[in-house]
N, C-alpha and C positions, 0 to 999 in steps of 0.2 A: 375585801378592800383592796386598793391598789393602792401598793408599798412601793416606796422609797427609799432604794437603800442607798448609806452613806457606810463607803468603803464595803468590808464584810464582816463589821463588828454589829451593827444595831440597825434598826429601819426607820422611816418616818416616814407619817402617811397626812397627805394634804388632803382633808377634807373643807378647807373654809374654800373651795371654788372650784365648779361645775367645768368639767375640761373634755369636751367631748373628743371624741378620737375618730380620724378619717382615714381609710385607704385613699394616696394618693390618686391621680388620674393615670394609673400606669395601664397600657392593653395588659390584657390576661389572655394568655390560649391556652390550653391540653392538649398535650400530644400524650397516647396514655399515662401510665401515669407522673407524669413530669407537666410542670405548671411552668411557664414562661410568661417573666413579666418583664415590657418593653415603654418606657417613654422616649426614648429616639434612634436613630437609624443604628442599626451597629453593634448596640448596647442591650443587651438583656442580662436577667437575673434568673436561673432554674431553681426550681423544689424541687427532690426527690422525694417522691413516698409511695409504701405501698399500696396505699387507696388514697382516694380525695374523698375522706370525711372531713380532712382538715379544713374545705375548702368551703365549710358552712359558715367558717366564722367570716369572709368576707359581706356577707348578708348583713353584717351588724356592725362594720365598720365605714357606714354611710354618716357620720356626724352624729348621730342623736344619739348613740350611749356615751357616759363617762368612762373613767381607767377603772371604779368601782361599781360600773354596771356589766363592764365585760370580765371582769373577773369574775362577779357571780356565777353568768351563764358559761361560762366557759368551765367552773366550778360544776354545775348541775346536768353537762354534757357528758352523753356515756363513753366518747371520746375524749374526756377533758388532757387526758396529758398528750394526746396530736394536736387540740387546739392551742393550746399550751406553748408547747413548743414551733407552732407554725407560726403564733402573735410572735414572740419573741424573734423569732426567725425576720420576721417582715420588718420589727422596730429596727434590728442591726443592719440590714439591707436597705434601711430608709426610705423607706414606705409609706408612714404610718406620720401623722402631724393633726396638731390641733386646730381644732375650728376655731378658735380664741385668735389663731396668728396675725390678725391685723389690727389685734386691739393695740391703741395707744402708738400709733405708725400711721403717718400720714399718709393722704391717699395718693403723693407722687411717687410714693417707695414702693409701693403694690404689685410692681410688677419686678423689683426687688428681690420682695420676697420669693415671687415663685420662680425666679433663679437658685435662691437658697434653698429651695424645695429640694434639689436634687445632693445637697450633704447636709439635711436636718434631720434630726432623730427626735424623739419627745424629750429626749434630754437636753439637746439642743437644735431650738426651734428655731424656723427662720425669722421670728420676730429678733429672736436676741443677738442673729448675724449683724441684723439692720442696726439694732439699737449699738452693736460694739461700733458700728462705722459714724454712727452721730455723737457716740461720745470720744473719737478719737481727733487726733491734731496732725495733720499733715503740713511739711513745709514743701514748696515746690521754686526751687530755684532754678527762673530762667521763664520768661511766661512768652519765648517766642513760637518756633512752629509745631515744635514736639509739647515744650512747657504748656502751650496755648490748647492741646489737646488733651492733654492730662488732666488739664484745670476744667474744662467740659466733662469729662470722666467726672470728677472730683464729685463737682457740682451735682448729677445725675444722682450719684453712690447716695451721697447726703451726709458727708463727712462734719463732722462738727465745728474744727476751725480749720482753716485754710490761710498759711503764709504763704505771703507773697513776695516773691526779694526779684527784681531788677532792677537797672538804672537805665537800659537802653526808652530809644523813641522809635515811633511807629514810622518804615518807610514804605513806599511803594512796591519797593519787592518783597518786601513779607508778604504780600496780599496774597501770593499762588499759592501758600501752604499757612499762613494764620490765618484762619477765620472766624477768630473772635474779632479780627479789627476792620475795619471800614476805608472807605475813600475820606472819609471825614474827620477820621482819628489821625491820617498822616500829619508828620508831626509833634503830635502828643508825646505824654510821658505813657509807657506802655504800662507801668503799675498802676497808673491812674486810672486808664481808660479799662483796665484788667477788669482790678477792682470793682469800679462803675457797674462794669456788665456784668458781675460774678453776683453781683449783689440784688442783680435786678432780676438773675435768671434766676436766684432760690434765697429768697430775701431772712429766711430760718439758720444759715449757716453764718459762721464768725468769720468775715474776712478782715485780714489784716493785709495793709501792701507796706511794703516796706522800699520805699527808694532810695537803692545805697548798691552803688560797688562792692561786692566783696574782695578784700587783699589781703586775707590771710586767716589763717585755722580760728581765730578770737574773734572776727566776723560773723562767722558761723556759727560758735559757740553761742554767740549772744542770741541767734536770731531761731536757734532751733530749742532751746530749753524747754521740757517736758512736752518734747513731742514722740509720737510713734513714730512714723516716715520721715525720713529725708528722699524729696525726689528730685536729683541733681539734673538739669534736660540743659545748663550753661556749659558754653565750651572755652570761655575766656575769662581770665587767664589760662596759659596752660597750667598752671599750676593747682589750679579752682578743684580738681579732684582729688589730691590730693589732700589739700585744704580741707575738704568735706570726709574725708579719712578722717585724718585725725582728730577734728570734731566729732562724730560721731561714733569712733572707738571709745573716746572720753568721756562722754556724756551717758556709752550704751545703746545706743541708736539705732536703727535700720535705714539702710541706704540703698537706694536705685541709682542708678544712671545708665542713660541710653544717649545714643546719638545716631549721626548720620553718616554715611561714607555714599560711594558711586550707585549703586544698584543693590546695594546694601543695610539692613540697622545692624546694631547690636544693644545688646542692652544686657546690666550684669547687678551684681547686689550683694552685701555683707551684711549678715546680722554677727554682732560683734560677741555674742554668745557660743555660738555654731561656726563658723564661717571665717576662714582669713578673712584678714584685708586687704588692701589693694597693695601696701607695700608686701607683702606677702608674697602678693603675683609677680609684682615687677622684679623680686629678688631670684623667684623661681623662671623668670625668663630672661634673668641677664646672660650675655653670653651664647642667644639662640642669635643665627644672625644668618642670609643666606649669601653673605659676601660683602664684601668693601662696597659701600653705595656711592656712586660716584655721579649724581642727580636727586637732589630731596624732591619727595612727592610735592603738586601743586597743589595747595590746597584751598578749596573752593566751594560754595555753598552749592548741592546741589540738589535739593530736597525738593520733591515736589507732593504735592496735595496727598494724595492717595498712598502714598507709600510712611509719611508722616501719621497720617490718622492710624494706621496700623501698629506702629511704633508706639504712639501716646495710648492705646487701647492697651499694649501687651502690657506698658509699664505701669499701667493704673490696675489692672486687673493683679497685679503681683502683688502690689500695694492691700488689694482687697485681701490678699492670701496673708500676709504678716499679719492683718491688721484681727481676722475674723478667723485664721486655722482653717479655714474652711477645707482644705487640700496644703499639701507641704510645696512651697514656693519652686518654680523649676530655676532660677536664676542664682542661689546663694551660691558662692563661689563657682560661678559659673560664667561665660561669655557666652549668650543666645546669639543666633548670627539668624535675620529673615533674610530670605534670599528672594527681591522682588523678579527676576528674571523665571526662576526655576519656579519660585514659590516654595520652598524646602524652607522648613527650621529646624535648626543643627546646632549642638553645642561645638565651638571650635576651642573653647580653651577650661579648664578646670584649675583648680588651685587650692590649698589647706594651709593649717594655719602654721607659720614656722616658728616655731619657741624661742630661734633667736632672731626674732623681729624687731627693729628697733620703734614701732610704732603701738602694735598690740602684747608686742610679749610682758606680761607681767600686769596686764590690765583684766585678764578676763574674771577674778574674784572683784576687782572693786565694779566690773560693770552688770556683774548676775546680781551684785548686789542692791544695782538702780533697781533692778526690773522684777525682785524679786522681794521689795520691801515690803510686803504684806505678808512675808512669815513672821516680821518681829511684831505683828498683829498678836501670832500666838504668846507672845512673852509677856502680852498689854491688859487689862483689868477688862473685860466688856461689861459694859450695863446693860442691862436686860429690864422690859418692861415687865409689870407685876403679872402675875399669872395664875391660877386656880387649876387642880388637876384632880381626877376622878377614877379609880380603877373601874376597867371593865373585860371582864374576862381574861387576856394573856395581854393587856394592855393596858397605858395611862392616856385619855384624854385630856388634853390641855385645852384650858380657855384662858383667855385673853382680850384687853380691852372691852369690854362689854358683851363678850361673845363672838366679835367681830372677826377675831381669829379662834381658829378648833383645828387642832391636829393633833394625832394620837402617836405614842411614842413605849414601847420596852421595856423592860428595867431598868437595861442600860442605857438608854436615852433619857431617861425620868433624871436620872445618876448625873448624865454629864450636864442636863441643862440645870439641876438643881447647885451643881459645885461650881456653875457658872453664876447664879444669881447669889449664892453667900461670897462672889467675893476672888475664888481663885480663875488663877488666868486659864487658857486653854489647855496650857501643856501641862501645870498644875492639874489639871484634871485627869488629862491622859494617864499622868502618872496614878491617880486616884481609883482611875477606872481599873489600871495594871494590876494594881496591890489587893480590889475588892472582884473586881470582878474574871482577873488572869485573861484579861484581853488585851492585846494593843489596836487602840484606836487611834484615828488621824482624823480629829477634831473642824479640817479644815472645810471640810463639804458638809459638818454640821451647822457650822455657823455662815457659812451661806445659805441655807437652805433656812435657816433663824430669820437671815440681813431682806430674804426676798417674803418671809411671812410678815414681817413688818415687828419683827421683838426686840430687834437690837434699837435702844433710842439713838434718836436722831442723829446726836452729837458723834454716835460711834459709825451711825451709818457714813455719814459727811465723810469720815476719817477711812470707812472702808471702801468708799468709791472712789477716794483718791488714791489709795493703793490697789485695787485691783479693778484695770482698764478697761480688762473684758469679762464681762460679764458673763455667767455659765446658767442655764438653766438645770434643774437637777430633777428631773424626771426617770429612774430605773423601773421598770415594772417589772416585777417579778414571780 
């Protein structure tokens, strides 16, 4: 069978659905014995081993076995613990994905996914990158040359809602670097016309436009409530980042902002967990100065097309890394500088968090506490659908609804989903499980792995997709 372990206390094995398993599209070569596997230029992955027996098991991960047909054969091989550990080897190096991946994922995200190809494991597939970015909320303040890029990004991702916050109108010289607007739109309200077209390019996503001035930190507050991203791309007021600081210290948030200079972007980002804030930075550079300025810089739009799309890509893609883990974001207290002349990207400025900050100090328990409100999950009752269960050899088979669900479970699995349906809460049980069976378990990727079989009812499901944003698949072969 191919098990499922949650934590390293117990395992659960998904039998109610057939999940075949593929070696990616990566080149294979041998140079003796060392296996090289490459899907782009630069980039490869070695095996060491003493022989390539290991290297029978590729034959069999062309789609048509399951996780419990290559367990067999790999079981019945007189090499089984090289295959063994070469499988294993291939799912950590991310190799290795289901042929299932496009179920339930529209066929504009297709090509989506096999971006995500390249950080998906069987544990996390690229289907559930895609599904974290349509069930997430993005706000994107400012929908001109950078904003206007970001929002095509957006769109593409397939983010689920999308705010919209300007007050400007479309003029003729936007037109060299926004090209969301037209000769037709001059004039217009740019949320209008935003909107309009955002809705016409992916008519599945939730646009919101919002036409209003932002003047101050409770402007934002109002406009950003239970969202993932804040993408800041306005430069006016000066004070507008600020403003989007302290909003989204307070609320827990993740915040981008990029802009434009001469031959120049920069783009930087705080997640309010990890990461100063912005007053953070400016307290850690006051006092850097290189002399008496006796001429303020002019300042002047000078963005043009191509140097703009670059900027709006870097700042959407960052966005995708908050939003899906996919890779750890390069911009959290960070200043990226592109350098359109050179072509260089360089970090030019760093920053942490200062404890005596008058903006975040003293915030980071009430904000872990926004984002991490599905541990009081554990404290809460779950109701569980009814269930029938059967010993078979060193294991319980559960069924469920009609049959319709079947997965086989331990002692200590049988333990904790039983002290879940009489009644006690999760950590009630942890403790149950401590006293009877002298194990400490973490109940929390048991009851996901319940929420995606379909056993928690409805009403607790509802409750548990409102607390946890991103979704995990929970595939371990072992």
């Amino acid at each position: 069978m191919a098990w499922i372990s949650l934590r390293k206390s117990f395992f659960l094995t998904m039998i109610s659905k057939k999940n075949n398993i593929l070696l990616k599209g990566y080149q294979i070569s041998v140079s003796g014995n060392n296996v090289y596997f490459q899907m782009e230029a630069g980039k490869s992955s070695l095996y060491e081993s003493q022989n390539l027996k290991h290297l029978e098991i590729i034959k069999i991960l062309d789609g048509t076995y399951d996780e419990e047909d290559i367990q067999n054969l790999i079981r019945r091989n007189k090499n089984k613990h090289e295959l063994g550990a070469f499988f294993r080897w291939l799912d950590q190096n991310k190799m290795l994905m289901l042929t299932d991946e496009q179920e339930n994922i529209h066929e504009r995200y297709y090509n989506n996914l096999n971006f995500f190809e390249s950080f998906s494991t069987l544990k996390d597939s690229c289907g559930d990158y895609q599904k974290m970015l349509e069930a997430s909320r993005v706000v994107l303040v400012g929908t001109g040359g950078v904003g206007s890029t970001v929002l095509m990004n957006l769109l593409g991702l397939g983010i689920g809602t999308i705010v919209l916050i300007d007050f400007d109108t479309v003029e003729q010289k936007n037109l060299n670097r926004q090209f969301l607007y037209e000769e037709s739109d001059v004039g217009k309200s740019k949320i209008e016309v935003a909107s309009k077209k955002a809705r016409n390019n992916n008519p599945s996503i939730n646009i919101i436009g919002i036409n209003k001035k932002i003047n101050g930190p409770d402007d934002f507050k109002d406009a950003i409530q239970n969202s993932d991203v804040v993408v800041l791309t306005a430069d006016t007021p000066s004070e507008i980042q600020m403003w989007a600081n302290a909003a989204c210290v307070d609320l827990g948030i993740t915040l981008i902002i990029g802009g434009m200079q001469a031959t120049q972007a920069l783009f930087y980002s705080l997640d309010p967990h990890t990461t100063g804030c912005l007053a953070c930075w400016r307290s850690a550079s006051d006092g850097h100065t290189t002399g008496e300025i006796i001429r303020p810089l002019v300042i002047k739009n000078r963005a043009i097309g191509p140097a703009v799309s670059q900027l709006g890509g870097a700042m959407a893609l960052e966005a995708v890394k908050y939003i899906t883990n996919i890779s750890p974001p390069i911009s959290g207290g960070k200043v990226w500088c592109i350098d359109f002349v050179t072509g260089e990207t360089k970090i030019i400025s760093k920053w942490h968090k200062n404890e005596y900050c008058s903006v975040c100090k003293g915030m980071t328990a009430q904000n872990h506490s926004v984002h991490t409100s599905s541990s009081t999950r554990l404290s809460e009752q779950i109701f569980l659908t009814d269930f029938e269960y059967v010993k078979q050899d060193d294991h319980y088979v559960i069924s469920a609804k009609n049959g319709e669900i079947r997965f086989a479970l331990p002692e200590i699995g049988l333990a904790v989903l039983n002290g879940l349906k009489s009644g006690l809460t999760p950590q009630e049980v942890q403790k149950h499980v401590l006293s009877e069976f002298n194990e400490e378990i973490d109940t929390s990727d048991f009851l996901e792995n319940l929420e995606e079989l379909g056993m928690i009812e409805l009403d607790q499901q509802s409750k548990y997709h409102m607390q946890h944003k991103k979704p995990q698949v929970k595939y371990f072969l072992t």
